[in-house]
C-alpha positions in Angstrom: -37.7 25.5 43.1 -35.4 28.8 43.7 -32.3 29.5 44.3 -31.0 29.7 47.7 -27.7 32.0 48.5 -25.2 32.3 51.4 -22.5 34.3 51.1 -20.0 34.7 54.3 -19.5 37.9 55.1 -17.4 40.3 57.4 -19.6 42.6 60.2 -18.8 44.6 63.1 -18.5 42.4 65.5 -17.2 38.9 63.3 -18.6 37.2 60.6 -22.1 36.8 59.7 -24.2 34.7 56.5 -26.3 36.9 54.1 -29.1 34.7 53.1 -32.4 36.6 51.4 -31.4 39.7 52.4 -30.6 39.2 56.2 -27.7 38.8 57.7 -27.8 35.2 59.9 -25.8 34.6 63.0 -22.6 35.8 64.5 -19.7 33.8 64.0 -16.0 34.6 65.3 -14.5 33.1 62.6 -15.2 32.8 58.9 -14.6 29.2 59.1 -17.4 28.6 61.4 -19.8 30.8 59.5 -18.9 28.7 56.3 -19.9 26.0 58.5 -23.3 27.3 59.1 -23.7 28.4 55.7 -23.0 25.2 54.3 -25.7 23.0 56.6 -27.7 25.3 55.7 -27.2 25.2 51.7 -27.1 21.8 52.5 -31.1 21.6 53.8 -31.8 24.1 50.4 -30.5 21.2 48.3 -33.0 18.5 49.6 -35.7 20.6 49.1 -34.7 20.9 45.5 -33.4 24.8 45.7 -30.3 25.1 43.7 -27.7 26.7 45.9 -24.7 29.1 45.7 -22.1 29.5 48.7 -19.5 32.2 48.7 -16.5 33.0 51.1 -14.2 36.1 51.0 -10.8 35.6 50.4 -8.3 35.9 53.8 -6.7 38.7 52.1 -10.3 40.2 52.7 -10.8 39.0 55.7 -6.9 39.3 57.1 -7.4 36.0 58.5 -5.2 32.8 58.5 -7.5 29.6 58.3 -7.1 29.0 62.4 -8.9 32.7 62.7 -5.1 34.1 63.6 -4.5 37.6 62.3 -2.1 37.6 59.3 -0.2 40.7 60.2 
């Protein structure tokens, strides 16, 4: 099998998850697109894919873990 990756990432209008080149979804947090990425990775891993996640930091994102602006 191959390797499956979402990585959360910061778009115009939210978040979004990059998986095989596309950018999945709009999300108003980053929370709930590491939500999405996550069932996702999680479906790759019963078909036998190995799977990476990956999340910006807040500092990247300026965003407290409820979505609240840090500033």
């Amino acid at each position: 099998m191959g390797l499956a990756t979402y990585a959360v990432i910061e778009s115009n209008d939210g978040w979004g998850v990059l998986h095989d080149g596309d950018v999945e979804g709009k999300f108003l947090t980053k929370e709930s697109a590491f939500e999405a990425a996550v069932a996702a990775a999680s479906l790759a891993i019963r078909q036998g894919h190995e799977v990476h996640v990956s999340a910006p930091s807040s500092e990247a994102g300026n965003e407290t873990a409820l979505g609240g602006a840090t500033n």
